[in-house]
N, C-alpha and C positions, 0 to 999 in steps of 0.2 A: 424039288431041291431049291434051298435060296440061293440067290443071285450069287454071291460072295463065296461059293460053295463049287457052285458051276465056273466061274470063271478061273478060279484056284484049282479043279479038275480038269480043264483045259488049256491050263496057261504055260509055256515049256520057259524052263529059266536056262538061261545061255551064259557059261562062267566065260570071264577075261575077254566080253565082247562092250564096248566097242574098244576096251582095254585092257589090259590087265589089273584085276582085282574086282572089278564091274561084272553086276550079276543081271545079265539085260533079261527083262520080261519078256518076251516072246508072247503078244495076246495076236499072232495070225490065226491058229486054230481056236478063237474065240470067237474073230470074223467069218472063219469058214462055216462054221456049222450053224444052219440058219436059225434054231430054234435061240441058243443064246447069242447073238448077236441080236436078236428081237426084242429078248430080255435088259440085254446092254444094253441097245435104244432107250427102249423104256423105261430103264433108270436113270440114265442119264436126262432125261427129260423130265422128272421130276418137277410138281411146283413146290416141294417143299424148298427147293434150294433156293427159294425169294428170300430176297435179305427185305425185313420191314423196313428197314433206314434208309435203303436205295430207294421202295416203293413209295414212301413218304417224300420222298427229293422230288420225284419223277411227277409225282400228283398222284400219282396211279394206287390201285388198293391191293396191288399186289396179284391181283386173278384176274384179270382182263383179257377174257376169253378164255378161263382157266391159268391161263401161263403167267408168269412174274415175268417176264421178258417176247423182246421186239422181233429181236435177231441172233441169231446162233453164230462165233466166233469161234474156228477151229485151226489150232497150231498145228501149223505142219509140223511133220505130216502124218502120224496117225490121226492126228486129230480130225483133220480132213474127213476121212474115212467116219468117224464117228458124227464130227460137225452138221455134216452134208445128210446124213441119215434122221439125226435130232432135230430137224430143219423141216427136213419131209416131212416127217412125223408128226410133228407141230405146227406145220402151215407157216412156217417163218420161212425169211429169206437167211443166208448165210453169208459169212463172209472170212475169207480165210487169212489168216494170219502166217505170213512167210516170212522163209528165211532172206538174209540179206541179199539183192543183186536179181530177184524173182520176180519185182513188179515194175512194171514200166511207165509208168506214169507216175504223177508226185504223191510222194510221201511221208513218214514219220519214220522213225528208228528209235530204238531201244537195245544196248548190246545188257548181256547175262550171262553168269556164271554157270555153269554145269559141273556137275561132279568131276566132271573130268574135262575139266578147257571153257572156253568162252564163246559166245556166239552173238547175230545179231537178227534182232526179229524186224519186223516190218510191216507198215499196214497203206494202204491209200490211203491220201489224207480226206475220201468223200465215200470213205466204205463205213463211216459210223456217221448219225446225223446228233446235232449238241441233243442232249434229253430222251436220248432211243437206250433201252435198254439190254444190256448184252449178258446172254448165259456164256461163259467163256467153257468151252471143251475141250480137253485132252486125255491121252491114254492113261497117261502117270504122271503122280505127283512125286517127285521124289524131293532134292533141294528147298522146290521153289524157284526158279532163277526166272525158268521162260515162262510161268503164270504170272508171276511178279512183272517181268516185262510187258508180256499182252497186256494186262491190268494198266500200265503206264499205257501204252498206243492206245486204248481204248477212252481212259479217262483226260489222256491227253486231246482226241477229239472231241472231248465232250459227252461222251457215253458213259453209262452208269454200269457197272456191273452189280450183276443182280444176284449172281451165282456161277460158281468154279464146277463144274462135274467133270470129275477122272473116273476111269474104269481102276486103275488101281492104286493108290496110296500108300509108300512104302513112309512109316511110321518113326521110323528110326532116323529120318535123315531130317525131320521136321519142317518139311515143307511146310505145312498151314502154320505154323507159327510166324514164319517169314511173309506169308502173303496175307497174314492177320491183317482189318479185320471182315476183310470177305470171308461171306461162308462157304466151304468146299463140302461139296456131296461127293462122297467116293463109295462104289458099289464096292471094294471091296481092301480094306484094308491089313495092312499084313508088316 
C-alpha cells in the first residue's frame, strides 16, 4: 500500500479540537503500529527533499553521505516524536525546536500565527552551527505559521534549510505557499 494511503487509513480526524471548527489530525495510531511508522521515518528522510540552492550555498553537492542535510530539527511536539526517529535513522544529531519558556539557557524566539491563536517557538542559540544544514520536521503542514517560524530560528542562526518534511499537508489552508521557497515533502497530502 503507498505511504499516503496507509497513513490516511490510519489517521482519526478529531472535529472542534483544539477548537471549534478545527478538524485536528490525530497521526497517534500512525506512530502506534510499527510497520507504518517505519514507512513515515523513511519518508520523511527522503533526499529528495534537498533544495539544490541550499546545497549550492552550503558547498556541499547535495548527497553527502546520501543525505542533503546535517541535522534533524523537530517542532514540538509531534515533531519531536518524528524528529528523533529521522535522526536515528540517518545517523544525524537532532535538535528540537520548542515552545516558549521550555529551554533554559540562551536563545532565539520567533512568535506565529495558528489557525486558531498565536504562539511562540524557540531554539538555543548553539543548537544550529552558521553553514550546517537542517531538514526541518513536523507532523502538519497546515497555515505555515510554525515552519515559517522554525525556518526564521534556524536561518537566523545561520543554518540552511535544506528541506521541510510533514507527514501530513492539509492543501487548502496553503501552507507551502507561505513558507515558499523551501521545498516541503509531505507523505501525504489531502
Amino acid at each position: 500500500m503507498p505511504v499516503d494511503e496507509l497513513i490516511a487509513s490510519l489517521t482519526v480526524d478529531v472535529p472542534d479540537f483544539p477548537e471549534a471548527g478545527v478538524v485536528f489530525r490525530d497521526l497517534t495510531p500512525v506512530f502506534a503500529d510499527g510497520h507504518a511508522f517505519r514507512r513515515v521515518v523513511d519518508g520523511l528522510a527522503e533526499p529528495a527533499v534537498v533544495d539544490p540552492r541550499a546545497a549550492a550555498i552550503s558547498g556541499a553537492d547535495g548527497r553527502s553521505g546520501g543525505l542533503g542535510f546535517d541535522v534533524v530539527a523537530g517542532v514540538e511536539a509531534r515533531g519531536f516524536l518524528l524528529a528523533a526517529a529521522v535522526a536515528l535513522a540517518a545517523g544525524t544529531g537532532v535538535v528540537p525546536v520548542r515552545k516558549a519558556g521550555k529551554l533554559p539557557r540562551e536563545r532565539v524566539s520567533a512568535e506565529y500565527a495558528l489557525e486558531y491563536g498565536t504562539a511562540t517557538l524557540e531554539l538555543h542559540t548553539d543548537s544550529i552551527r552558521p553553514g550546517q544544514r537542517v531538514l526541518l520536521v513536523d507532523d502538519v503542514l497546515a497555515t505555515g505559521g510554525t515552519l515559517q517560524a522554525a525556518i526564521a530560528l534556524v536561518e537566523q542562526l545561520g543554518g540552511i534549510v535544506t528541506g521541510l518534511s510533514v507527514v501530513v499537508e492539509l492543501v487548502a489552508l496553503g501552507g507551502r505557499q507561505r513558507i515558499a521557497p523551501h521545498p516541503v515533502h509531505a507523505l501525504w497530502a489531502t
